[in-house]
C-alpha positions in Angstrom: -63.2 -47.6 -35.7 -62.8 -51.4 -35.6 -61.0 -51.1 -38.6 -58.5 -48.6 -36.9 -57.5 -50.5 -34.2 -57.3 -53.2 -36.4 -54.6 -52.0 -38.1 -52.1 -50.9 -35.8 -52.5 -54.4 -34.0 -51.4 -56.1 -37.2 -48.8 -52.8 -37.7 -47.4 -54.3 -34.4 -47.6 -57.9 -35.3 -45.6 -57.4 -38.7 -43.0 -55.2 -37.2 -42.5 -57.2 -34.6 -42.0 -54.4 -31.5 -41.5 -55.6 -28.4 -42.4 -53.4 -25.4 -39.5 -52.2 -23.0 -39.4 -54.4 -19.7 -41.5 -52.6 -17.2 -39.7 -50.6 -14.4 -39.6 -50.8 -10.6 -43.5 -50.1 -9.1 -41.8 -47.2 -7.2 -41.8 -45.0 -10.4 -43.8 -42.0 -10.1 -45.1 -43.3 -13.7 -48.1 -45.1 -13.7 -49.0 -48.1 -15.0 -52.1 -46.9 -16.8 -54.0 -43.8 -17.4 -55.5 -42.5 -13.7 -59.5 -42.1 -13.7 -59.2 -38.5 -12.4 -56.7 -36.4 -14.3 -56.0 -33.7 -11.6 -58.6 -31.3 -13.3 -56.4 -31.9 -16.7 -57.9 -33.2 -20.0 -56.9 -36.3 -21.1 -54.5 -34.3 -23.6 -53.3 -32.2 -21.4 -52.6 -34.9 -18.5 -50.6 -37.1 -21.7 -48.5 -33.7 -22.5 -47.6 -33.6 -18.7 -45.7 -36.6 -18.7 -44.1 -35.3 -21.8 -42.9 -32.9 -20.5 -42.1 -34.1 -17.2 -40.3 -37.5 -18.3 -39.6 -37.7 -22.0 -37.0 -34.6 -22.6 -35.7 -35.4 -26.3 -32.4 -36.2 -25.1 -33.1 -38.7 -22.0 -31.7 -41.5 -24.3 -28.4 -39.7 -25.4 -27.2 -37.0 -23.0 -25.5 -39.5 -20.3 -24.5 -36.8 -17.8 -27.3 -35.2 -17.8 -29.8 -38.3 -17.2 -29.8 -41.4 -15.1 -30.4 -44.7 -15.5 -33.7 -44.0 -13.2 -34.9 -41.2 -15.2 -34.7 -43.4 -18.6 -36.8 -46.2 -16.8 -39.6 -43.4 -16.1 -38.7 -42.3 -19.6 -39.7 -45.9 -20.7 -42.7 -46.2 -18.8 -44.1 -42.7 -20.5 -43.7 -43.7 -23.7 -45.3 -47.2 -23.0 -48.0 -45.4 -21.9 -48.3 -42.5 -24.0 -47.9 -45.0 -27.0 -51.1 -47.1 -25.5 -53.2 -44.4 -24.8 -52.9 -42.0 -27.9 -53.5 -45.4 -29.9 -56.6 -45.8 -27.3 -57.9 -42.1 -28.4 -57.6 -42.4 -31.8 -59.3 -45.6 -31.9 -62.2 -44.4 -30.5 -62.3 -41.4 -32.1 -62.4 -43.5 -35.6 -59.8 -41.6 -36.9 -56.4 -40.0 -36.6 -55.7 -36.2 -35.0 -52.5 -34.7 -35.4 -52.1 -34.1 -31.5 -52.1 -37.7 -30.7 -50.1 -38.4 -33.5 -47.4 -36.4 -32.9 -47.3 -37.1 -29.8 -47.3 -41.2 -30.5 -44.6 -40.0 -33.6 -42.2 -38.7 -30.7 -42.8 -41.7 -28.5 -41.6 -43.9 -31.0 -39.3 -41.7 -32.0 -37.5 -41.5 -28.6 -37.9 -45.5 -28.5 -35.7 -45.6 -31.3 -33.2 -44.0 -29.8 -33.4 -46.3 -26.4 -33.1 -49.4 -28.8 -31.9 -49.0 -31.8 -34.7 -50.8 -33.4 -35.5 -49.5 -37.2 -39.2 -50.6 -36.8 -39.9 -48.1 -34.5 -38.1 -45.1 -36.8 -40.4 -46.6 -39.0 -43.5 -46.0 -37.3 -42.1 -42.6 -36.0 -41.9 -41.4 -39.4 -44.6 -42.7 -40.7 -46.9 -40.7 -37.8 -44.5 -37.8 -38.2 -45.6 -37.7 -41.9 -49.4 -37.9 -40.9 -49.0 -35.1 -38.7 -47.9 -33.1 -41.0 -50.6 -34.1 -44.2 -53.1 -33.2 -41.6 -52.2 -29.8 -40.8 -49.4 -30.1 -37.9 -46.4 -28.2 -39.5 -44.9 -28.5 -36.1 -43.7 -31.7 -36.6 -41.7 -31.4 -40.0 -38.3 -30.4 -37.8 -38.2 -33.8 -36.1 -39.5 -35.7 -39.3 -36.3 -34.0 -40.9 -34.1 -34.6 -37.8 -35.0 -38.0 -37.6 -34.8 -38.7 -41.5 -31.3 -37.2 -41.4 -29.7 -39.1 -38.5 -27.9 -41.6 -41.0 -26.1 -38.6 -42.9 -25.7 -36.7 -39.9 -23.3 -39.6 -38.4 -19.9 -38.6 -39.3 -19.8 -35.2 -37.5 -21.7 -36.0 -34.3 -18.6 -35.8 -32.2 -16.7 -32.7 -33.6 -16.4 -29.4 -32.0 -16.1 -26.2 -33.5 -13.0 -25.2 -32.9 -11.8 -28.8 -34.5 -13.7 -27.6 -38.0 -12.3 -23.7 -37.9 -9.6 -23.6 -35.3 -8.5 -20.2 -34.2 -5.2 -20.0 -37.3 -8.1 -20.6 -39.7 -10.3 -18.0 -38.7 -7.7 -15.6 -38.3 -6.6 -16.3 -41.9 -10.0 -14.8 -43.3 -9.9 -11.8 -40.4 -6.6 -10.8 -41.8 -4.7 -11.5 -37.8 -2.8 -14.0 -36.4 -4.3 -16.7 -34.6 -3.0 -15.7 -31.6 -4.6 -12.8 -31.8 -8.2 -14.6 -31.1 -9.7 -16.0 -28.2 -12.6 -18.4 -28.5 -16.1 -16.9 -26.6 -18.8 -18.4 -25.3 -22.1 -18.5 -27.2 -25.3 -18.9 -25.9 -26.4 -21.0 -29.1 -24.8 -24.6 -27.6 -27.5 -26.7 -26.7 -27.6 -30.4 -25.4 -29.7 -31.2 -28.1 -27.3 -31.2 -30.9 -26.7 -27.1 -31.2 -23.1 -26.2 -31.6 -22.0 -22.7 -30.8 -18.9 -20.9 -30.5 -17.1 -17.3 -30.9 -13.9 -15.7 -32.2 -12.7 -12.2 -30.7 -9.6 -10.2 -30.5 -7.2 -9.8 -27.8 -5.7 -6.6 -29.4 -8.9 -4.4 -28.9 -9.9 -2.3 -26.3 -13.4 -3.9 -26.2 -13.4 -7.7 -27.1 -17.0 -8.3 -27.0 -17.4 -5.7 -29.8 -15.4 -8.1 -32.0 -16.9 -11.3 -31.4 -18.0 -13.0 -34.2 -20.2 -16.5 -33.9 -20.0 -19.8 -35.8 -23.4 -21.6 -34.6 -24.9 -25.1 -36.2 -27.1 -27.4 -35.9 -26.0 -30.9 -37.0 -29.6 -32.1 -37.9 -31.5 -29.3 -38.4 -32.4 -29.9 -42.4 -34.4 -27.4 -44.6 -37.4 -26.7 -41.7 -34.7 -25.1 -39.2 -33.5 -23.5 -42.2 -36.4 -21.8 -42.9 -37.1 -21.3 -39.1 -33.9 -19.5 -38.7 -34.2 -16.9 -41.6 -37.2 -15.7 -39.7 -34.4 -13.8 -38.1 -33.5 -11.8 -41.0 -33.5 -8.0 -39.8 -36.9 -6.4 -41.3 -37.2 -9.7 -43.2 -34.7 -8.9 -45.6 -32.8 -11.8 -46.9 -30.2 -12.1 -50.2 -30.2 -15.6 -51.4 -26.1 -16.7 -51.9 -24.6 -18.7 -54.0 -21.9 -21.4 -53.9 -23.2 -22.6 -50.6 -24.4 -25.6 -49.6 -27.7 -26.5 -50.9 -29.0 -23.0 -50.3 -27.8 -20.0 -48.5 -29.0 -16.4 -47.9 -27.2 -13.6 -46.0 -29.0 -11.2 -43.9 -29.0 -8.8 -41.1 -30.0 -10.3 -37.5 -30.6 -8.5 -34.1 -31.4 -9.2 -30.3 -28.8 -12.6 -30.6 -26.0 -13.1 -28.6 -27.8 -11.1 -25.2 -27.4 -8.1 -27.4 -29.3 -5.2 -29.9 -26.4 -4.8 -32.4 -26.5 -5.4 -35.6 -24.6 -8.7 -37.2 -24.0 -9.6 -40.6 -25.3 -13.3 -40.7 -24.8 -16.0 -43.3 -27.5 -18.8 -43.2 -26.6 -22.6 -45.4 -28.6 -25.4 -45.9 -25.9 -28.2 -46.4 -28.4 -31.4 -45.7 -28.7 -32.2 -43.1 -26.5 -29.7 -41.0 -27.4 -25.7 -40.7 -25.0 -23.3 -40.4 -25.0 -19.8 -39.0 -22.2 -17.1 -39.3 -22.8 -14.1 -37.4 -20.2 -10.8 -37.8 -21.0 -7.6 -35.9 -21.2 -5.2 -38.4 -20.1 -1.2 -36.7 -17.1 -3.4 -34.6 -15.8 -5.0 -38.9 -17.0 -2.0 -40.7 -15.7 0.9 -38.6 -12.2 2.2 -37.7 -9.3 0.0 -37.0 -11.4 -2.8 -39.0 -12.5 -1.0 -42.0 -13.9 -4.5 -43.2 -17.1 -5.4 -44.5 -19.0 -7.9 -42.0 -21.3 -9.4 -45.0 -18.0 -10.6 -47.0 -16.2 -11.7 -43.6 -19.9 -14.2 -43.0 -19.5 -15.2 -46.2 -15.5 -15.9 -46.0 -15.9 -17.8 -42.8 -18.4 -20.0 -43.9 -16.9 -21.4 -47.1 -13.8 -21.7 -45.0 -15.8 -23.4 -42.4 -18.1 -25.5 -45.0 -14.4 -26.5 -46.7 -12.7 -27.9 -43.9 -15.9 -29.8 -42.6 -16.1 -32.0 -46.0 -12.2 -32.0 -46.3 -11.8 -35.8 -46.1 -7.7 -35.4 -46.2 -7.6 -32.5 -43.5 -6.0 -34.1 -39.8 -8.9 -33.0 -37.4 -7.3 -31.1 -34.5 -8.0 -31.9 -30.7 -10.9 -29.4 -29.7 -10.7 -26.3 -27.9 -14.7 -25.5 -27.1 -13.9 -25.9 -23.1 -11.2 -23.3 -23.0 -13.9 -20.3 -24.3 -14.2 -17.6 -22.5 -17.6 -15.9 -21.4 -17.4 -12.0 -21.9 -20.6 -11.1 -23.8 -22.5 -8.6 -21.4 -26.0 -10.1 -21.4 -27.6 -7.2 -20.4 -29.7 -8.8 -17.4 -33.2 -7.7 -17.2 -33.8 -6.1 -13.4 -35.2 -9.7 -11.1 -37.6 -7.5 -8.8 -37.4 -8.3 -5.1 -38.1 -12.0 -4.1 -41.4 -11.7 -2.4 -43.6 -11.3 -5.3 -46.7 -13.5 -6.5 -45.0 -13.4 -9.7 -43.0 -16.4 -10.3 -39.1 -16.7 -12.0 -39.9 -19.6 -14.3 -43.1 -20.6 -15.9 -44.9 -22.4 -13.5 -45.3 -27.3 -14.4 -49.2 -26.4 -14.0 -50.8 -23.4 -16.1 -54.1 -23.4 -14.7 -55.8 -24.6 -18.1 -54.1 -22.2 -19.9 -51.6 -21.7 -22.8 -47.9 -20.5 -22.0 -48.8 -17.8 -24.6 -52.4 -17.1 -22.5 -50.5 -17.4 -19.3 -47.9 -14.5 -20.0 -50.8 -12.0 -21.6 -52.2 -12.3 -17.9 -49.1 -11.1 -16.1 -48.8 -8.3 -18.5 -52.4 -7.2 -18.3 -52.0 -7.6 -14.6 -48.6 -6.3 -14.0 -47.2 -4.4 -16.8 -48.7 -0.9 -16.9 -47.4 1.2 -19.6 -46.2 4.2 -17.1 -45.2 1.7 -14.5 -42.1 3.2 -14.0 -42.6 6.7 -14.8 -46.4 6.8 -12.8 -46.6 8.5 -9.3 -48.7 6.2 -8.4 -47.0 2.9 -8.1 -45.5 1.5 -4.9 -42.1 -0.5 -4.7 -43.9 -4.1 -5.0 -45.8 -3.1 -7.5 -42.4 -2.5 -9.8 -40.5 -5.3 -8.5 -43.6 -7.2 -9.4 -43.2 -5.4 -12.6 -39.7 -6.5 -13.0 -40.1 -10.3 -12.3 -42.9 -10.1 -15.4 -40.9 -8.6 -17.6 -37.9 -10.9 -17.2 -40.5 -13.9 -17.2 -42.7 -12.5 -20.3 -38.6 -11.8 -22.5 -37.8 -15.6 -21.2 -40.9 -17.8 -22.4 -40.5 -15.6 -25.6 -37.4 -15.7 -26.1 -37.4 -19.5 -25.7 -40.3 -20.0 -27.9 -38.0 -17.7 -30.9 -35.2 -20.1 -30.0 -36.8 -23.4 -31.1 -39.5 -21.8 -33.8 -38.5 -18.5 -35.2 -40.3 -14.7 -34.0 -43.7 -14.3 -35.1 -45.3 -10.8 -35.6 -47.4 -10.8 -31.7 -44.8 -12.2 -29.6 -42.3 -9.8 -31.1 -44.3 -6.8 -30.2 -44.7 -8.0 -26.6 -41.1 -8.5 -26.3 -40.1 -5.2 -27.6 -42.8 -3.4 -25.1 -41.0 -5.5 -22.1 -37.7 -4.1 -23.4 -39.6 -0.6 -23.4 -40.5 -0.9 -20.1 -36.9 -1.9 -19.0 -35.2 1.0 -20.7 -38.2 3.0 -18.5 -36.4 1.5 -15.3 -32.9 1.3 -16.1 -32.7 4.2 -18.9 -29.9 1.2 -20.1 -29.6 2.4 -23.9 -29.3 -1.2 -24.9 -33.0 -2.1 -23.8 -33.8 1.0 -25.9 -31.9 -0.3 -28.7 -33.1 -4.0 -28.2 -37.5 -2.6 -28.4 -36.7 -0.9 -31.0 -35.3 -3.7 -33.0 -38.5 -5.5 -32.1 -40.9 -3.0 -32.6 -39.5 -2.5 -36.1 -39.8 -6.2 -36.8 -43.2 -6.0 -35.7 -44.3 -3.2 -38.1 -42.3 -5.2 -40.9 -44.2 -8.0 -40.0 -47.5 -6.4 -40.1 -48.1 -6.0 -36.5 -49.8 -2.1 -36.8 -49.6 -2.5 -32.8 -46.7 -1.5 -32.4 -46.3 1.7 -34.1 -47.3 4.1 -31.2 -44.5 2.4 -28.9 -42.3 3.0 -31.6 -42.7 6.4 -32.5 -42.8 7.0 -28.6 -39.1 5.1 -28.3 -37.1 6.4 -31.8 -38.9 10.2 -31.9 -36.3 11.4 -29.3 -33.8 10.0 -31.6 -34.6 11.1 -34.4 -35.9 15.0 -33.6 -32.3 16.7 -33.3 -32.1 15.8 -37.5 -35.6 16.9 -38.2 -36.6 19.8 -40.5 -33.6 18.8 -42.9 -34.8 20.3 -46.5 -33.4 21.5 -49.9 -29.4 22.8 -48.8 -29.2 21.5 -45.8 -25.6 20.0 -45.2 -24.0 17.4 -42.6 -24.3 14.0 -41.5 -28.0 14.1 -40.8 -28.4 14.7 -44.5 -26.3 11.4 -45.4 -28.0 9.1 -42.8 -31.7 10.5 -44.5 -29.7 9.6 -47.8 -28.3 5.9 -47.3 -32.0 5.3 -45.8 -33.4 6.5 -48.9 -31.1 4.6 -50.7 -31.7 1.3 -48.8 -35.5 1.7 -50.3 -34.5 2.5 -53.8 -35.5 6.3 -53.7 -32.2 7.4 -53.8 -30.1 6.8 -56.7 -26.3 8.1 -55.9 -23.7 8.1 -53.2 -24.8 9.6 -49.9 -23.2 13.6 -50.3 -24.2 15.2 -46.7 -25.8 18.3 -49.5 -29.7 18.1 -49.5 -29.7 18.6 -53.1 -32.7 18.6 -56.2 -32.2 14.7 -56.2 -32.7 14.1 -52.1 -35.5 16.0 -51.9 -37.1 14.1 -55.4 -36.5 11.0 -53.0 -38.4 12.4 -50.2 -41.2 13.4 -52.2 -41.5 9.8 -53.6 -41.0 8.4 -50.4 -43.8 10.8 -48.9 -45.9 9.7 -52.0 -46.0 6.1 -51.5 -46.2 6.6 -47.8 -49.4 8.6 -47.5 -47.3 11.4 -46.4 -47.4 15.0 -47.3 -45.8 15.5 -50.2 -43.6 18.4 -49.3 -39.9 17.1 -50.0 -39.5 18.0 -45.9 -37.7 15.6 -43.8 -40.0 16.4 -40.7 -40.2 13.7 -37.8 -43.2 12.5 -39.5 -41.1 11.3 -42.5 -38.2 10.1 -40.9 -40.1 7.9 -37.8 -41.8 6.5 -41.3 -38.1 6.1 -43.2 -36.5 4.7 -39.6 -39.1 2.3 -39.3 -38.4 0.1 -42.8 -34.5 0.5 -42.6 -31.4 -0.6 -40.7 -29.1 2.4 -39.4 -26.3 -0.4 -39.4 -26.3 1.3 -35.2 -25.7 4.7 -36.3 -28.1 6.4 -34.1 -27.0 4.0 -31.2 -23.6 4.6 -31.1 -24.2 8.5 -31.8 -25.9 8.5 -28.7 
C-alpha cells in the first residue's frame, strides 16, 4: 500500500503538475471530502460531482459554460483526483472505477491547461481501466489519443464538406432542389449532423437523407455504432476508410423507417450515411438507397481530404426542422412520475430505477383494461416517455443491447395501445425484432401479439396461390437463402421446397403451408424494406 502511494507522489514529482489555483470559498464545491455523504457511498458521492460539475465539455463549449462553472469544474477534479488516489491507496491496489474516474479528471485537466503531463497520466489510467476489465473507457482513451489528428477539421461544418451542388450531383437533382434538415445527431460534444431533402416532393421528410460524424470517435464508436445494424446484419465495404460496412438501421431520426446506412472508420473521425430506403427505392425515385450511402460517402470522404478543394462558408444554421418526431403522449402534470430522471436515484441504478416505474406503472392492458382511471394512464404516459428517454440516451452514447431493446419496444407497444399511431406500431416492432435477433426470447409474445394482425390477411398461402402476398413470402425467403430465384407472385414447386426448409430448420411443421405460424417465424428474421407499413 505504501508502495502505491509512493508512486504516484514521485509520478507527480517527475511530471511536475501543478494543481489549479483554488476558487472563491463561495463554491458549492468543497474543499475536501464531507464526513457524512448524504446517505451516498463514497463512490457514489465522487460520481455526483461528476456529474454535477465536470460535463466533458466545461473546458471547450464557451457558450454553454461560464467562467464560474469551470472554477467549480476545477475544484471537482482537484478533489476527485485526491480522493480516488486516497481510495486506491488504501485499498493497496488499483479498481477500475476510481481509475476511470481519476483517467477523466486528468483528462478534462488537460483540456483546461494544455499541459501534456496530465494527457499523460489520463492515458495511462485510461489504459488501466481498460486491462482491468472496464471496456467503458476505450471511447475516451481513443478520443483523447486522437485529438492531435483530429485537429484540422475541428471547425468545419457539414455543409462546408458536401454542400447542397455536391449532394445533388450523386442524387441525380440540382442543388437547388435540396434543402438542408435538421438532425437530431449534432451534439456539443464533437457530433456533427445534418440532412438533405427535396423541395420538389410532396412529402420532404420522406426524402431526407443524413450525413452524421463524429470527429473523434475512432474504432470503439465504430464498433458501438454498427450495433445499429437492422437484425445485426452488416456487409463489410470496401474502398472506405480504414473499414466500412453498410447496413440497414431503424428507430433514428424520431422515426421507424427503414434507411440504408453506410458506416467508415477513417481514424480518427466516423462517418454515418443514412438514405431512406421505400422514399429512394420506390416511384419517382426508382434509386437504390444502399448505392446512394455508399455514393455520398466517397463523395463526402473525397472532398474532406481534398487538400486543393476552396472550403465554402457553411450553411448548418440555415437547416430546416421538418422531421415529425412522433412525440410520445406527456400524461397530465400532476403525477408522482417525474419528466427527467431524477440528480438522486435513491441508491439505485438508472437501469434499476426505470424497471420500477414500469413494474409500477406500466400494465400490459393499461390502455385497453376497464379498470384503470385517468391518473393512472397519464401516470402511464409520463413512464413511458421517461423509460424511451433514459434508453434512448443510453443507445445514443453506447449502442442497443438485447434487455433495454425489449423494454423500449414494449413502451412503444403500449403507445400504439393509446394513440393506435401506426408509427409506435412500426417503431416496437422494429425493437422487438432486434430483441429476438439479439437473443432476447422475451420478446416474442409481444411480437407475435403486435405483427399477427399484420400478417393474417396473407396467411394460408400454399402450392398455386398467386399475388403480392406470394412475392413478399418469396423475397423473405430469399433474404434467408431458401429461395433461390426472382420473386414470381406463383406459389410454385420451388416456394413451397423453401417453406418446407424454412419449417425444417425452424422447428415448424413441415407442411410447405405459409400459415401465420410460419410467417410471424419468417417476419421475425427479415426486413420488409416497410412493405407491410406502408400497405397499411
Amino acid at each position: 500500500m505504501k508502495r502505491f502511494g509512493l508512486c504516484f507522489a514521485l509520478c507527480i514529482v517527475i511530471a511536475g503538475f501543478n494543481l489549479l489555483p483554488v476558487t472563491a470559498s463561495d463554491s458549492p464545491v468543497p474543499d475536501a471530502l464531507p464526513e457524512d455523504f448524504g446517505g451516498k457511498t463514497r463512490y457514489g458521492y465522487l460520481m455526483d460531482l461528476k456529474a454535477s460539475y465536470m460535463p466533458a465539455t466545461v473546458f471547450r463549449d464557451t457558450v454553454k459554460y461560464g467562467e464560474s462553472d469551470r472554477d467549480n469544474a476545477r475544484r471537482a477534479i482537484e478533489l476527485l483526483i485526491l480522493a480516488t488516489t486516497q481510495a486506491m491507496e488504501q485499498a493497496g491496489a488499483p479498481d477500475q472505477y476510481n481509475l476511470y474516474l481519476r483517467a477523466y479528471s486528468y483528462d478534462l485537466k488537460y483540456q483546461d491547461t494544455k499541459d501534456s503531463a496530465f494527457k499523460v497520466q489520463a492515458l495511462d489510467d485510461y489504459r488501466k481501466t481498460i486491462e482491468i476489465g472496464g471496456g467503458y473507457a476505450q471511447a475516451d482513451f481513443d478520443r483523447l489519443s486522437a485529438l492531435e489528428l483530429a485537429a484540422a477539421p475541428l471547425n468545419w461544418q457539414i455543409s462546408q464538406i458536401l454542400p447542397l451542388d455536391d449532394a445533388g450531383d450523386v442524387l441525380g437533382t440540382a442543388g437547388g432542389n435540396l434543402f438542408y434538415v435538421k438532425s437530431d445527431y449534432a451534439k456539443a460534444d464533437g457530433r456533427l449532423g445534418l440532412g438533405y431533402a427535396l423541395r420538389t416532393v410532396q412529402n420532404p421528410e420522406r426524402s431526407a437523407l443524413f450525413v452524421q460524424v463524429d470527429l473523434q470517435g475512432g474504432k470503439a464508436r465504430f464498433e458501438v455504432l454498427k450495433r445499429f445494424a437492422s437484425l445485426g446484419r452488416t456487409q463489410k465495404v470496401a474502398d472506405l476508410g480504414e473499414e466500412a460496412v453498410l447496413f440497414g438501421s431503424r428507430n433514428i431520426q424520431g422515426n421507424g423507417l427503414l434507411y440504408a446506412t453506410v458506416l467508415v472508420l477513417k481514424e480518427p473521425l466516423v462517418l454515418q450515411v443514412s438514405v431512406p430506403d421505400h422514399a429512394w427505392r420506390g416511384p419517382g425515385f426508382n434509386m437504390d438507397p444502399e448505392d446512394l450511402a455508399l455514393r455520398l460517402a466517397g463523395r463526402f470522404l473525397n472532398n474532406l481530404f481534398d487538400s486543393a478543394r476552396s472550403i465554402p462558408p457553411g450553411e448548418d444554421g440555415s437547416a430546416e426542422d421538418i422531421m415529425p418526431p412522433h412525440p410520445l403522449p406527456k400524461g397530465g402534470p400532476d403525477s408522482p412520475v417525474p419528466e427527467k430522471l431524477p440528480a438522486d436515484l435513491g441508491g439505485k441504478t438508472a437501469y434499476g430505477y426505470i424497471m420500477d416505474l414500469k413494474s409500477v406503472y406500466l400494465n400490459k392492458d393499461i390502455f385497453t383494461g376497464t379498470a384503470y382511471s385517468q391518473s393512472d394512464q397519464d401516470n402511464a404516459r409520463r413512464a413511458i416517455r421517461l423509460i424511451v428517454d433514459v434508453i434512448s440516451s443510453g443507445f445514443s452514447q453506447n449502442g442497443p443491447n438485447a434487455f433495454e431493446t425489449e423494454i423500449r419496444g414494449f413502451c412503444y407497444a403500449l403507445a400504439f395501445a393509446d394513440t393506435g399511431n401506426p408509427s409506435f406500431r412500426l417503431m416496437a416492432l422494429n425493437d422487438l425484432k432486434q430483441a429476438l435477433s439479439q437473443g432476447n426470447a422475451l420478446a416474442k409474445k409481444q411480437y407475435d401479439e403486435l405483427a399477427a394482425p399484420l400478417l393474417l390477411p396473407m396467411a394460408e398461402l400454399s402450392h398455386g396461390s398467386k399475388g403480392g402476398y406470394v412475392v413478399w413470402v418469396q423475397e423473405w425467403l430469399s433474404q434467408l437463402g431458401f429461395f433461390p430465384g426472382e420473386p414470381s407472385g406463383v406459389y410454385d414447386e420451388a416456394t413451397a421446397e423453401g417453406v418446407i426448409a424454412y419449417e425444417n430448420a425452424n422447428g415448424l411443421t413441415a407442411d410447405g403451408i405459409a400459415d401465420i405460424a410460419f410467417l410471424l417465424s419468417l417476419y421475425s428474421k427479415v426486413d420488409d424494406g416497410d412493405a407491410l407499413f406502408y400497405a397499411k
